[in-house]
N, CA, C and O atoms as a CHARMM CRD file, in Angstrom:
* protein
*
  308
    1    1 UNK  N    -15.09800 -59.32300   9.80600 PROA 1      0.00000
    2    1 UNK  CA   -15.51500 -60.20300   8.74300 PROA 1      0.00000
    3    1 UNK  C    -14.86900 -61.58200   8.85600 PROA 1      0.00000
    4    1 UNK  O    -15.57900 -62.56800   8.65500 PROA 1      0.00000
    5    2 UNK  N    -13.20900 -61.77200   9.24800 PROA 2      0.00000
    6    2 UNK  CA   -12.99200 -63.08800   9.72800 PROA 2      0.00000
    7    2 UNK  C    -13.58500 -64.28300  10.10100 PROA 2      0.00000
    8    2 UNK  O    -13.45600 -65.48100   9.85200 PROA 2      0.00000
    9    3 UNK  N    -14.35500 -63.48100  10.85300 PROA 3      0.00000
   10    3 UNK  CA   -15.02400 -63.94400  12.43000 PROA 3      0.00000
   11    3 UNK  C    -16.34800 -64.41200  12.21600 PROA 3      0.00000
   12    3 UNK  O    -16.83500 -65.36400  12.82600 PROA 3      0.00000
   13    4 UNK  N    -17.14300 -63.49200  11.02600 PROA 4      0.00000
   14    4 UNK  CA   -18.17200 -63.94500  10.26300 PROA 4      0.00000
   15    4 UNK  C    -18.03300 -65.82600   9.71700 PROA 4      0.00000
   16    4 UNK  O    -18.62700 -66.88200   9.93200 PROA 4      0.00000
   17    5 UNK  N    -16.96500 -65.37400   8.99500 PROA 5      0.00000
   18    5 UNK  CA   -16.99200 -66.49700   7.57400 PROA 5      0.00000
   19    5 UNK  C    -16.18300 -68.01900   8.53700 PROA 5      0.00000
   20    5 UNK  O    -16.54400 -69.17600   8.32300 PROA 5      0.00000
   21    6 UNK  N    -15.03000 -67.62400   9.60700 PROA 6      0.00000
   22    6 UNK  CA   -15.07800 -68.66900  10.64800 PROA 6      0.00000
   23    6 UNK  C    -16.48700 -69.08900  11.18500 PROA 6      0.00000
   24    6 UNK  O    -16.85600 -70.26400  11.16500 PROA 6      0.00000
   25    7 UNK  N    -17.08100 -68.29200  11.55900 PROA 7      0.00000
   26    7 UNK  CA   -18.55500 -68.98700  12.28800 PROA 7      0.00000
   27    7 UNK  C    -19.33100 -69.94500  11.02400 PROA 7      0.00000
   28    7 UNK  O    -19.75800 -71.07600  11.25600 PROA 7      0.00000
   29    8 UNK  N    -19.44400 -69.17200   9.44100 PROA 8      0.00000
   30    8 UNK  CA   -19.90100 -70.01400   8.70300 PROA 8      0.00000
   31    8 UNK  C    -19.12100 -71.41200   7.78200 PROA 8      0.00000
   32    8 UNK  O    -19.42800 -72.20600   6.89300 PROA 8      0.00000
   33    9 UNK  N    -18.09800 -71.12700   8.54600 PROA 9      0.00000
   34    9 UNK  CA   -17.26600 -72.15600   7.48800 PROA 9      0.00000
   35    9 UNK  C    -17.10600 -73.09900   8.84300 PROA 9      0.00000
   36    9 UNK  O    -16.61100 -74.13400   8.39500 PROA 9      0.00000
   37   10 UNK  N    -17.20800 -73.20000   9.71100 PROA 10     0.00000
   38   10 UNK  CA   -17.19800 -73.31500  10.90000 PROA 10     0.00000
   39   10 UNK  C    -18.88100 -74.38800  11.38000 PROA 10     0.00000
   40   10 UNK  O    -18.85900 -75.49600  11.91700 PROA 10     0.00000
   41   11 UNK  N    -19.78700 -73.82600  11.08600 PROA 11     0.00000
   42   11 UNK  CA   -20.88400 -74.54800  10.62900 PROA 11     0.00000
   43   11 UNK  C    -21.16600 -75.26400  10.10200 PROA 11     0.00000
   44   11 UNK  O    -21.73700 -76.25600  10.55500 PROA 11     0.00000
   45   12 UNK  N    -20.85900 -75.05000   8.77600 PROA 12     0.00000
   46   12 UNK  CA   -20.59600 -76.21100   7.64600 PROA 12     0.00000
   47   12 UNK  C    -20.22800 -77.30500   7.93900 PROA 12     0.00000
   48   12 UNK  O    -20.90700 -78.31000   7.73000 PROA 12     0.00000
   49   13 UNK  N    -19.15200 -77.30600   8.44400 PROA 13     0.00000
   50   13 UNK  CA   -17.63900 -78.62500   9.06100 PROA 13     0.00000
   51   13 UNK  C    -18.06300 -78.77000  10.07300 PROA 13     0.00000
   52   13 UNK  O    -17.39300 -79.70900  10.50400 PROA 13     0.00000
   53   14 UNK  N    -18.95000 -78.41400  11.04500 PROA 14     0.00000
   54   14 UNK  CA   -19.47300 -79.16500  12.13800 PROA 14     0.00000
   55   14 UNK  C    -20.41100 -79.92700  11.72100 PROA 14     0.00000
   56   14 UNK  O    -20.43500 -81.11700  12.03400 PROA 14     0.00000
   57   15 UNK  N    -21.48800 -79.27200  10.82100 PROA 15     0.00000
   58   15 UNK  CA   -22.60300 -80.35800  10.20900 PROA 15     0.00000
   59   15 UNK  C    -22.41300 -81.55700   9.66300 PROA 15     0.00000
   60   15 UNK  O    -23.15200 -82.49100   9.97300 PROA 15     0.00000
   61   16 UNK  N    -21.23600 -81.73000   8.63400 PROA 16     0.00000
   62   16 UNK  CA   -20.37000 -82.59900   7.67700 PROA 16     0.00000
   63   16 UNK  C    -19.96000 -83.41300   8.67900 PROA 16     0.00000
   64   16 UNK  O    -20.17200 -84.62400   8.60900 PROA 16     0.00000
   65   17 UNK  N    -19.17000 -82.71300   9.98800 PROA 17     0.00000
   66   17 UNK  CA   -18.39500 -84.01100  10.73900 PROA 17     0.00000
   67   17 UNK  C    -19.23400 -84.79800  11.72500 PROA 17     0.00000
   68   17 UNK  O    -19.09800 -85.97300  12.06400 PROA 17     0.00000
   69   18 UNK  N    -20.27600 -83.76000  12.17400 PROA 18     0.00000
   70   18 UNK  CA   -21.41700 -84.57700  13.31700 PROA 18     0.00000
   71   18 UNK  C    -21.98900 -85.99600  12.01800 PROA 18     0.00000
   72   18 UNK  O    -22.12500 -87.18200  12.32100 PROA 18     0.00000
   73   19 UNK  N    -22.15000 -85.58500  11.06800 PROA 19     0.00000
   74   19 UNK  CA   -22.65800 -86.34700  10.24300 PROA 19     0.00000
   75   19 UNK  C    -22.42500 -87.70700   9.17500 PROA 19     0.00000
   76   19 UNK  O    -23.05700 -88.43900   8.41300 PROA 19     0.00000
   77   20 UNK  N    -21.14400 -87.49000   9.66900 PROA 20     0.00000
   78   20 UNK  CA   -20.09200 -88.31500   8.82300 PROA 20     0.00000
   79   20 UNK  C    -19.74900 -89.19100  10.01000 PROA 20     0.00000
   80   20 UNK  O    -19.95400 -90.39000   9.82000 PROA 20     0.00000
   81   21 UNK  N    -19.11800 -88.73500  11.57000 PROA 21     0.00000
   82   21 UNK  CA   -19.27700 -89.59200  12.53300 PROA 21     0.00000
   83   21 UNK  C    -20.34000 -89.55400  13.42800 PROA 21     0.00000
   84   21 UNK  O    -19.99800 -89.46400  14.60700 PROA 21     0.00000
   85   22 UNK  N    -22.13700 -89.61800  13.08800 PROA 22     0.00000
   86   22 UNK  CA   -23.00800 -89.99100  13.33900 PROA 22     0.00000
   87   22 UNK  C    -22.88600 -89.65900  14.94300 PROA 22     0.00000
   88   22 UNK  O    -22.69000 -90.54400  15.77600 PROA 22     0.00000
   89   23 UNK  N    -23.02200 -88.31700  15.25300 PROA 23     0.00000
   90   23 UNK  CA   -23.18000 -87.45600  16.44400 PROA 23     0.00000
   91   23 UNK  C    -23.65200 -86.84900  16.50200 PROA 23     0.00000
   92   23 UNK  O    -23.26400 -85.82100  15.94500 PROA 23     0.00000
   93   24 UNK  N    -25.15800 -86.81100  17.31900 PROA 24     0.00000
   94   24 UNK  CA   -26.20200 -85.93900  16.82400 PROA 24     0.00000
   95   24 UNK  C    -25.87700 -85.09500  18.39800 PROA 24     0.00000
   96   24 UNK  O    -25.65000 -85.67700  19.45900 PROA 24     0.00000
   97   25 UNK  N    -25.91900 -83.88300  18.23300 PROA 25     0.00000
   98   25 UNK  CA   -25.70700 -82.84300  19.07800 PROA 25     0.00000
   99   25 UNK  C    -26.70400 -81.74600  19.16500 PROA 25     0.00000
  100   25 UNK  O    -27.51700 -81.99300  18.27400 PROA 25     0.00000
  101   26 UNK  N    -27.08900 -80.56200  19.83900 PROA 26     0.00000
  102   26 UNK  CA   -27.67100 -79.54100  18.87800 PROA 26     0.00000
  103   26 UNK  C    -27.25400 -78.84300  18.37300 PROA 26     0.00000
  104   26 UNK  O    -26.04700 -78.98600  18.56600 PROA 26     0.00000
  105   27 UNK  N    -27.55400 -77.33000  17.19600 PROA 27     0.00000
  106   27 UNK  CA   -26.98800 -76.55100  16.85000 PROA 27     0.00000
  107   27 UNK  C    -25.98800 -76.07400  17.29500 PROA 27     0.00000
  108   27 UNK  O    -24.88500 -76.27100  16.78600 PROA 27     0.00000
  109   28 UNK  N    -26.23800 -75.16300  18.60600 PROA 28     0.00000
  110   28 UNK  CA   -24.93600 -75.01400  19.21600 PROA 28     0.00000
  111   28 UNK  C    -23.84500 -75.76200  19.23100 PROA 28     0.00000
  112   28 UNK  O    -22.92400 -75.55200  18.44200 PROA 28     0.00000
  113   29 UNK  N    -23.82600 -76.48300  19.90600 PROA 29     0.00000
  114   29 UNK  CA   -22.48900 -77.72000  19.85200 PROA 29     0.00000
  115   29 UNK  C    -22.20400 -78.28400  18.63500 PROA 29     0.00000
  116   29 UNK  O    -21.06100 -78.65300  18.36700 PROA 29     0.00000
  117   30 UNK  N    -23.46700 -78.43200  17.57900 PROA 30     0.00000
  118   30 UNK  CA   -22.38700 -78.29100  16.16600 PROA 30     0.00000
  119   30 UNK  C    -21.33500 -77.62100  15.71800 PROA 30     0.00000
  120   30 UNK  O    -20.17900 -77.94400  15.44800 PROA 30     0.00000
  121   31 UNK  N    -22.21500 -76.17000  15.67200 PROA 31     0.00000
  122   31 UNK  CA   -21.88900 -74.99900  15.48800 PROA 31     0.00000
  123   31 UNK  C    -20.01500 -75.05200  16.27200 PROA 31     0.00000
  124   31 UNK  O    -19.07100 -75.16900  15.49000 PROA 31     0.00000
  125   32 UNK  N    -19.83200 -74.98000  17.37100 PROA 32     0.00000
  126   32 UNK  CA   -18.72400 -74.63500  18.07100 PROA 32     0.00000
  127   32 UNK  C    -17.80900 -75.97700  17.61300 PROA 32     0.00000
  128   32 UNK  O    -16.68700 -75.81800  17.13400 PROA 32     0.00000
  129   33 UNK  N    -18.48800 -77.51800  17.83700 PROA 33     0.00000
  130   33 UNK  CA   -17.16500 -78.50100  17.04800 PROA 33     0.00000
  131   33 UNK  C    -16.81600 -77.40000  15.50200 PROA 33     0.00000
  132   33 UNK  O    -15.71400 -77.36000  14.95700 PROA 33     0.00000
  133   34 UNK  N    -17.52300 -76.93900  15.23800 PROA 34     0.00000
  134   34 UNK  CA   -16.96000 -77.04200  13.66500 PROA 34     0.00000
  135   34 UNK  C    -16.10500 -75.93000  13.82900 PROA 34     0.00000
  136   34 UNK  O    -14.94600 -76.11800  13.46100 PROA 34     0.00000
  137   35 UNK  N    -16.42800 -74.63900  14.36100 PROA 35     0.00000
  138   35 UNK  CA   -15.55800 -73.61600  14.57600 PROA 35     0.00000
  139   35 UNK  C    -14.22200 -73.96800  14.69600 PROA 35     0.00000
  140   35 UNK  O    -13.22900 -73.76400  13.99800 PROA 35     0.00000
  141   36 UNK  N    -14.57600 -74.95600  16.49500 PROA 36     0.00000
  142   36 UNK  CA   -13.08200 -75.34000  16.90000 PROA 36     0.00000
  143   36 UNK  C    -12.20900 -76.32400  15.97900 PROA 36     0.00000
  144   36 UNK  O    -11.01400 -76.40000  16.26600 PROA 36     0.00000
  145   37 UNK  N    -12.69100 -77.09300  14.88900 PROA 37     0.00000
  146   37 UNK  CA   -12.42900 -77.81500  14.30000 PROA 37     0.00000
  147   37 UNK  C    -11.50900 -76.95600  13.07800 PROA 37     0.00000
  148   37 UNK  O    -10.48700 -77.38900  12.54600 PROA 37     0.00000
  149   38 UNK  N    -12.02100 -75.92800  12.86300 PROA 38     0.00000
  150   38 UNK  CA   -12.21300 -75.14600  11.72200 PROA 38     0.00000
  151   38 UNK  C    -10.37900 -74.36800  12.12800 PROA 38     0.00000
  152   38 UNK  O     -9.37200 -74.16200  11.44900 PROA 38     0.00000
  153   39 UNK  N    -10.81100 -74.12500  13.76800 PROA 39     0.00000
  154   39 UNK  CA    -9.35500 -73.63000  14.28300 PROA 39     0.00000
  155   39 UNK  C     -8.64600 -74.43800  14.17700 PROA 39     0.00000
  156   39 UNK  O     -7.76900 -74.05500  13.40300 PROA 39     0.00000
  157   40 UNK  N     -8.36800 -75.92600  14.68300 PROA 40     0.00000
  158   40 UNK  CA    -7.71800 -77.03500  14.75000 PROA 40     0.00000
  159   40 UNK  C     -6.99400 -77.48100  13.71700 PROA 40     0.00000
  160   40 UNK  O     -5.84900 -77.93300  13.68000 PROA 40     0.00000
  161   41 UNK  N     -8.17400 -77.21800  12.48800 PROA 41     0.00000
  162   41 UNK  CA    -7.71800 -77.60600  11.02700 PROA 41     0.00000
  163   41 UNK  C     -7.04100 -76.56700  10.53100 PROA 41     0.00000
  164   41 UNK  O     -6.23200 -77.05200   9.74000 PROA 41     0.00000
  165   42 UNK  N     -6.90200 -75.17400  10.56400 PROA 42     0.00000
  166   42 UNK  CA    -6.36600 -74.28100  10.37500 PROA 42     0.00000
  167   42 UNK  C     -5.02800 -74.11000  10.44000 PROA 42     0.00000
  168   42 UNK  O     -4.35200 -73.78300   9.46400 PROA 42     0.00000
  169   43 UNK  N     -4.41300 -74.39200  11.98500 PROA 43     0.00000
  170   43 UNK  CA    -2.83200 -74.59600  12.46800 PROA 43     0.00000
  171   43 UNK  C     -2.52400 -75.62500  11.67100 PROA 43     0.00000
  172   43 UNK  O     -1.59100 -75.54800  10.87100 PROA 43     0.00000
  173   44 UNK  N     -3.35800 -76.82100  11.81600 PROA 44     0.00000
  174   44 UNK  CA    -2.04900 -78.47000  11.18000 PROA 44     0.00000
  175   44 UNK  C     -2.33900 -77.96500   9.64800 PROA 44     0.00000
  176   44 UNK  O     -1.29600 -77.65100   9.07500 PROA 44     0.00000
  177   45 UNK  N     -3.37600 -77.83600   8.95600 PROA 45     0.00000
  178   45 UNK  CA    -3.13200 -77.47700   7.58700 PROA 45     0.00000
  179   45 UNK  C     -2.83200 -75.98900   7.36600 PROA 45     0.00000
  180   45 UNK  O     -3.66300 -75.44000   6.64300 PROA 45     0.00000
  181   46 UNK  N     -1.98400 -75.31900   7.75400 PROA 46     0.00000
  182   46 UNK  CA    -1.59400 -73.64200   7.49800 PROA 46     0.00000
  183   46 UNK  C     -0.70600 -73.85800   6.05000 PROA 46     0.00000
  184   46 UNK  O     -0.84000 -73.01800   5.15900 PROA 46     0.00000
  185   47 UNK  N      0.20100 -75.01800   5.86400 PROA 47     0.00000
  186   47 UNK  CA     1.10400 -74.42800   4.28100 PROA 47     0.00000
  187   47 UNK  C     -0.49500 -75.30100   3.75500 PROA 47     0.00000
  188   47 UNK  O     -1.19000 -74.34400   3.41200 PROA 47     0.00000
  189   48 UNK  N     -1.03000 -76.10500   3.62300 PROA 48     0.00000
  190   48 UNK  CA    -1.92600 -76.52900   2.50200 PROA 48     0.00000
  191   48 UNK  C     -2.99400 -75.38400   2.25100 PROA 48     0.00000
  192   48 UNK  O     -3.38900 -75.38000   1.08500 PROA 48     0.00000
  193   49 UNK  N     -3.62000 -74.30100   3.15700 PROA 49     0.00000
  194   49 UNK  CA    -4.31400 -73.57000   3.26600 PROA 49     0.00000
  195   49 UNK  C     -3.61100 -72.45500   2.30100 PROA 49     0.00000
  196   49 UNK  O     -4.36600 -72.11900   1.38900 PROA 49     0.00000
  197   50 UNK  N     -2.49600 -71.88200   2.29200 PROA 50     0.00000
  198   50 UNK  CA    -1.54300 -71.16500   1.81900 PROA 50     0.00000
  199   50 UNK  C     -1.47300 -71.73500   0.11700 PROA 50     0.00000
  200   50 UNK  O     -1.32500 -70.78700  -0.65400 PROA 50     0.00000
  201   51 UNK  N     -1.53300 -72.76100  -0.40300 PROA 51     0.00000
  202   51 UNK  CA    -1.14200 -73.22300  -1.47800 PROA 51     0.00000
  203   51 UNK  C     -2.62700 -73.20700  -2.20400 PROA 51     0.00000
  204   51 UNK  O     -2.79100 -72.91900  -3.38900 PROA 51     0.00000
  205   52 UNK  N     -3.73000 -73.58600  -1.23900 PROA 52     0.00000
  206   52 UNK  CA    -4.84300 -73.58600  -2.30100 PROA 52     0.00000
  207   52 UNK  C     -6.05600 -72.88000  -2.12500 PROA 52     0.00000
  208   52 UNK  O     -7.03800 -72.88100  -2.86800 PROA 52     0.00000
  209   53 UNK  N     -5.84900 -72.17400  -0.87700 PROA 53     0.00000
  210   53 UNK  CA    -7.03600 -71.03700  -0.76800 PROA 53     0.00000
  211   53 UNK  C     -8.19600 -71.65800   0.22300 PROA 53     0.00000
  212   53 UNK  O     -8.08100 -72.59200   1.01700 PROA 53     0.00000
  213   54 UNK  N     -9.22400 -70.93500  -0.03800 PROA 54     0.00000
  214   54 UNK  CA   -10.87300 -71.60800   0.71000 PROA 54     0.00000
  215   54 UNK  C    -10.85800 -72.80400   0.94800 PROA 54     0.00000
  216   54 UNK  O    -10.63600 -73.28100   2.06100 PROA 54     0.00000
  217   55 UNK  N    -11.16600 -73.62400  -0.37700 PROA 55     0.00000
  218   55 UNK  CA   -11.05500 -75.61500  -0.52200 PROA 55     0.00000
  219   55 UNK  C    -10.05700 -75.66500   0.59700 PROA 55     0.00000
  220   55 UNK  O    -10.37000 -74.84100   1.45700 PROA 55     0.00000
  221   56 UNK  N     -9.40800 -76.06300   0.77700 PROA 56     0.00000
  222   56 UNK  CA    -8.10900 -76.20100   1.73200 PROA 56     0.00000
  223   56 UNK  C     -8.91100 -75.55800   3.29300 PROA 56     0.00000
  224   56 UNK  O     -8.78500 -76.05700   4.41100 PROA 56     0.00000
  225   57 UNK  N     -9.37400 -74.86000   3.08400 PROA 57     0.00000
  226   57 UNK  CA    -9.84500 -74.36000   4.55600 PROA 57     0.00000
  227   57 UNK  C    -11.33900 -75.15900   4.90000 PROA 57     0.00000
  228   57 UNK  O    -11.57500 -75.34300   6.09400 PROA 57     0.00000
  229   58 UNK  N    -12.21600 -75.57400   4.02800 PROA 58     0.00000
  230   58 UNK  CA   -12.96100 -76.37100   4.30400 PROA 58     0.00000
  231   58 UNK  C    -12.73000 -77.46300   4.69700 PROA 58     0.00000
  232   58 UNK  O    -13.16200 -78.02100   5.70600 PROA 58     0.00000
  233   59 UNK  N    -12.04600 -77.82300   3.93300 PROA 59     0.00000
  234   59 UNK  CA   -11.15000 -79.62100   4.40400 PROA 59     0.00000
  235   59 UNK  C    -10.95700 -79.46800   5.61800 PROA 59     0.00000
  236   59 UNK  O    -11.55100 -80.06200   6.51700 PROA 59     0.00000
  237   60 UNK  N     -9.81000 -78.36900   5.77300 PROA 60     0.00000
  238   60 UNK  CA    -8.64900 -78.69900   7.24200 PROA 60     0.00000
  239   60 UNK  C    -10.58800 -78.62900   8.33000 PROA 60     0.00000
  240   60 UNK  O    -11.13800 -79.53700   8.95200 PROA 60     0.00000
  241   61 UNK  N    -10.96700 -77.43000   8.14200 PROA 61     0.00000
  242   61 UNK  CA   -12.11100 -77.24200   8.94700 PROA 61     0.00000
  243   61 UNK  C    -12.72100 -78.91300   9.34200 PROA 61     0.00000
  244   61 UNK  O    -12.75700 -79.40800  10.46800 PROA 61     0.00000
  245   62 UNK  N    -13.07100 -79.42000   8.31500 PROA 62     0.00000
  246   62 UNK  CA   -14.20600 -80.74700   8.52700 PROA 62     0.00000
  247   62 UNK  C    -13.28400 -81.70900   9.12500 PROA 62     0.00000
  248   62 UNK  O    -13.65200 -82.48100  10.01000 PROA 62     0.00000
  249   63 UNK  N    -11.79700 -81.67500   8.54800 PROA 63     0.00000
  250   63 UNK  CA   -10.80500 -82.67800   9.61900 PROA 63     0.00000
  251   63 UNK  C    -10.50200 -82.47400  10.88900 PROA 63     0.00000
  252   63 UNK  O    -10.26400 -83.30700  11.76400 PROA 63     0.00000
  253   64 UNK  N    -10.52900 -80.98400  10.95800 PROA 64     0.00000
  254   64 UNK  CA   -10.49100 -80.79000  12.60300 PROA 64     0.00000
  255   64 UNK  C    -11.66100 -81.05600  13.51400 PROA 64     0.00000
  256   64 UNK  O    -11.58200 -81.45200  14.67600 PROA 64     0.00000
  257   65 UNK  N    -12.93600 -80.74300  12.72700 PROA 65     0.00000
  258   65 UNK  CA   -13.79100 -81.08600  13.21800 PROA 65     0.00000
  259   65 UNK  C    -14.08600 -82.83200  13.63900 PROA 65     0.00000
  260   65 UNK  O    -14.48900 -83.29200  14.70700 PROA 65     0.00000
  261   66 UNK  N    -13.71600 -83.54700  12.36100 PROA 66     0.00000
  262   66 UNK  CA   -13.76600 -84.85800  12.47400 PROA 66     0.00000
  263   66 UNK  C    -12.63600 -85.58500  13.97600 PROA 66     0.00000
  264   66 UNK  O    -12.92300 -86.51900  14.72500 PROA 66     0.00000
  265   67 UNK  N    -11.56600 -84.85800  13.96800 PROA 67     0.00000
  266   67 UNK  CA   -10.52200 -84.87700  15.22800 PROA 67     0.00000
  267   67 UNK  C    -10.89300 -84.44600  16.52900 PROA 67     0.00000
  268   67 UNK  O    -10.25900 -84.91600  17.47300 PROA 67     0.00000
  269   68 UNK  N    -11.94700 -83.51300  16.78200 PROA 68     0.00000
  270   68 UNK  CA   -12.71300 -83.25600  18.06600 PROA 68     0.00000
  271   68 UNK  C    -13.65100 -84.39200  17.99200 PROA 68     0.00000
  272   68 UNK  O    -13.87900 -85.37400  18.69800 PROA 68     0.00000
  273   69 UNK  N    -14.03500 -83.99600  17.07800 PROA 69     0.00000
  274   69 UNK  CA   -15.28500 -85.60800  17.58600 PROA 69     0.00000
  275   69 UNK  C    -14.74300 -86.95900  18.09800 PROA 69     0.00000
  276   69 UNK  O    -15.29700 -87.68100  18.92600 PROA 69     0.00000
  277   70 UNK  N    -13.61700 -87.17400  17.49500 PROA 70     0.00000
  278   70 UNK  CA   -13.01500 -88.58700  18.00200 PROA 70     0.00000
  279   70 UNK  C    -12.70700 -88.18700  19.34400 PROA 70     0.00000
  280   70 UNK  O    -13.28500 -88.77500  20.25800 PROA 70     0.00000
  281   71 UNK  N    -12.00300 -87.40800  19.56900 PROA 71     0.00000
  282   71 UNK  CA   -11.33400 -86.97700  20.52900 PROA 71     0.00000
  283   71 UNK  C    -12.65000 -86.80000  21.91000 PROA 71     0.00000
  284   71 UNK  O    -12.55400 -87.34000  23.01200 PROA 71     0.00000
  285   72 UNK  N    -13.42300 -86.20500  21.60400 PROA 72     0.00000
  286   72 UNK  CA   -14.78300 -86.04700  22.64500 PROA 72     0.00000
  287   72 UNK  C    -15.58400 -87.51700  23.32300 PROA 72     0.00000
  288   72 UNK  O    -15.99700 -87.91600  24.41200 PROA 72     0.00000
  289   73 UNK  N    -15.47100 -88.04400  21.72300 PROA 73     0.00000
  290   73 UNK  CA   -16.23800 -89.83700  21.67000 PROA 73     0.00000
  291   73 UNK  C    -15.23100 -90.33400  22.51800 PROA 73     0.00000
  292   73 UNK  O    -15.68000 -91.18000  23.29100 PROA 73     0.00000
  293   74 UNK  N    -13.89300 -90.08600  22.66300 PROA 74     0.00000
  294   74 UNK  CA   -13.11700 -91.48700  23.07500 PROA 74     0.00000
  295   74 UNK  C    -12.99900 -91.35200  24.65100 PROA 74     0.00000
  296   74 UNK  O    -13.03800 -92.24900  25.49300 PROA 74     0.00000
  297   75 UNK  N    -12.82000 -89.76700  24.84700 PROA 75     0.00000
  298   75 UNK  CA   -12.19900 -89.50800  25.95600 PROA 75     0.00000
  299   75 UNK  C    -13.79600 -88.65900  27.60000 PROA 75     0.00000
  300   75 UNK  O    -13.94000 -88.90200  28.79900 PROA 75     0.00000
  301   76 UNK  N    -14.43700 -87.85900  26.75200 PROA 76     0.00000
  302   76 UNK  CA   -15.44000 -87.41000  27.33100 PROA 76     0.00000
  303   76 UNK  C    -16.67600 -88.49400  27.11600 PROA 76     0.00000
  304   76 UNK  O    -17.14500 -89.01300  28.12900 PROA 76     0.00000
  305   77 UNK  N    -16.95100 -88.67300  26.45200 PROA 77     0.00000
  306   77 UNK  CA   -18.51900 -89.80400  26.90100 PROA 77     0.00000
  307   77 UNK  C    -18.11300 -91.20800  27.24500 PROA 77     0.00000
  308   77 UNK  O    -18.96700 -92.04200  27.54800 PROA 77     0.00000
């Protein structure tokens, strides 16, 4: 079930961040920024995640996501 609600919370925060920094990709590669984002945001926000639950995991998710994207834009294309 983890693994479920990572893939959908994970989705979400890829859609939000492709969209917010205007990166049109397809599903897939949404899909996986947001996951990995979702992981990314997970480690640097672990005590904020701890203090406020889900909200907190969406955030860190869409910031990590927003941090691959820079990171992809600056260094890979």
């Amino acid at each position: 079930m983890p693994i479920l609600m990572l893939i959908i919370i994970g989705a979400a925060a890829g859609f939000i961040a492709t969209r917010l920094m205007d990166f049109r990709v397809g599903v897939p590669t949404t899909i996986l920024i947001g996951v990995l984002g979702a992981l990314i945001g997970g480690l640097v926000l672990r005590f904020l995640l701890l203090l406020t639950g889900v909200a907190a995991g969406i955030v860190g998710a869409i910031l990590g996501a927003l941090l691959l994207i820079w990171i992809w834009q600056r260094y890979v294309s």
